[in-house]
Steps between C-alpha positions, in 0.01 A plus 500: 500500500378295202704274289591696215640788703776260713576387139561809372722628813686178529587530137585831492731467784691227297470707185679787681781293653543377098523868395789569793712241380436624094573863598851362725611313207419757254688786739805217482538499138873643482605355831755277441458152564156526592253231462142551449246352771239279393136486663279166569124522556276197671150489548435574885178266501270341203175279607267364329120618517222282453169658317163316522380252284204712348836748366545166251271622251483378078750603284805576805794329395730608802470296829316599832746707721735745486806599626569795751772642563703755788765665265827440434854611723831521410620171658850550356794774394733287312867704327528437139890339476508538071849634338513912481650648186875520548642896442834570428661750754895430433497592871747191625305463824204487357421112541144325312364136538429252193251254653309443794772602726500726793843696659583455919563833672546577847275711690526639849243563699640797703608258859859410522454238683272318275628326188421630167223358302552376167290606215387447140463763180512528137645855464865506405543843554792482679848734614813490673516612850746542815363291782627584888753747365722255307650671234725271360145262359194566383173295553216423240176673667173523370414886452354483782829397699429091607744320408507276173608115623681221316437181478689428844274751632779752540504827356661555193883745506631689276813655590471892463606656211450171291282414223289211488334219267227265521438203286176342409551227766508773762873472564659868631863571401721811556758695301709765516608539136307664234365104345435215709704291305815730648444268788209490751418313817198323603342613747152292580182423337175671555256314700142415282234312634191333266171612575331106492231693642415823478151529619653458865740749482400816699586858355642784794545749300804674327395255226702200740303194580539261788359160610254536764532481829301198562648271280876623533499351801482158320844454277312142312200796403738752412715263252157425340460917401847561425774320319894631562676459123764613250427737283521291121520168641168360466440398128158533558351784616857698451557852735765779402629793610566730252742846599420833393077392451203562724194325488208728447143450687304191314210739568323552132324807520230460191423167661444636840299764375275274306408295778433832753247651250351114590523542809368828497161356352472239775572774727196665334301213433516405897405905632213505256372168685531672815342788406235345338428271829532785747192714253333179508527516887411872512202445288322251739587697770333766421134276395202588686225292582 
């Protein structure tokens, strides 16, 4: 197989791992919380040719040599961490983030016996439920059921048939009256973690990230990825909750779709290579002596 045809396939096989991840943040668009995925190319191997001396002829300006390269692969999938668009729902569980911040929920994974793993998302989208048959409080869940924690890693309670408020800095009081000011209690603060850095965080689905296996292991490596804080207290770099928003998917479709018709011409660009090579090919085949 000649040199321009593992170009074309090792490029191609990068180029169609790029369209995958356009066409899963494209189908994300009105998920909630979602943030887009970001692809990295490197060059897989570039040396440098040398041509004879009698190629140095009068009048060439460019040097002897030339460079040859094996295609590029998709070395990296990185997530795209920029604010959403915040939509008002008026829907009182319905929780968003201002700022690189990222909510603790509580996922089991099915065993009894083995402790719950804690986990890391953007969408807010959250409700009320009855845990364990406990009428008399209610439990912030995720809509898929894991629990929402506070900041002392506990999950938030409501008591049932109470209404509830959250402040900016995350703090969770109850009521019974028709106004909070009627007299409400406090009742925790919702646990938020800073993403220091993102590009280590794993996604498993449900739109819930988690820090990977390998390096949760290590609590020093895990401080350096993610940063427990208080929602509003750093002056800086400020995070927010704000009731009754979600955050929408940063995912900008006329920008997406720009870069896949680029893509697409790559894409192109690379098959006509291959085709070209593999006629080449089929033409000296096919000489006679």
């Amino acid at each position: 197989m000649n040199h321009s045809m593992i170009n074309s396939m090792v490029s191609m096989s990068g180029i169609q791992q790029k369209l995958d991840i356009m066409a899963n943040n494209m189908a994300n668009i009105n998920t909630v919380g979602f943030k887009r995925k970001e692809a990295t190319f490197e060059d897989i191997l570039t040396s440098m040719k040398q041509q004879p001396q009698s190629f140095q002829k009068e009048g060439r300006l460019s040097p002897l040599g030339f460079n040859q390269g094996w295609g590029a692969k998709l070395s990296q999938v990185s997530t795209n961490f920029s604010q959403g668009t915040l939509k008002d729902t008026g829907v009182p569980t319905d929780l968003a983030l201002e700022g690189d911040g990222l909510f603790k929920v509580r996922v089991a994974d099915g065993d009894p016996e083995q402790p719950a793993n804690t986990l890391y998302t953007r969408d807010g989208s959250f409700s009320l439920s009855v845990i364990n048959g406990e009428p008399d409080s209610t439990y912030l869940t995720t809509k898929e059921g894991h629990l929402v924690l506070g900041k002392d890693n506990n999950p938030i309670v409501i008591p049932a048939g109470h209404k509830f408020m959250v402040d900016a800095d995350g703090q969770v009081f109850s009521y019974n009256g028709s106004l909070p000011e009627e007299g409400s209690e406090l009742q925790g603060q919702i646990g938020i973690v800073r993403a220091l850095r993102p590009q280590f965080l794993q996604q498993v689905g449900d739109n819930l990230f988690t820090v990977p296996a390998g390096i949760a292991a290590n609590q020093e490596e895990v401080d350096n990825i993610l940063q427990p804080v208080e929602a509003g207290s750093d002056l800086e770099k400020p995070i927010a909750i704000r009731q009754g928003f979600l955050e929408q998917s940063n995912v900008n479709l006329a920008d997406e779709i720009t870069e896949l018709l680029t893509v697409q011409r790559a894409f192109q660009l690379s098959s006509r290579a291959l085709t070209s090579s593999d006629t080449m090919m089929g033409l000296v085949n096919n000489l006679r002596s």
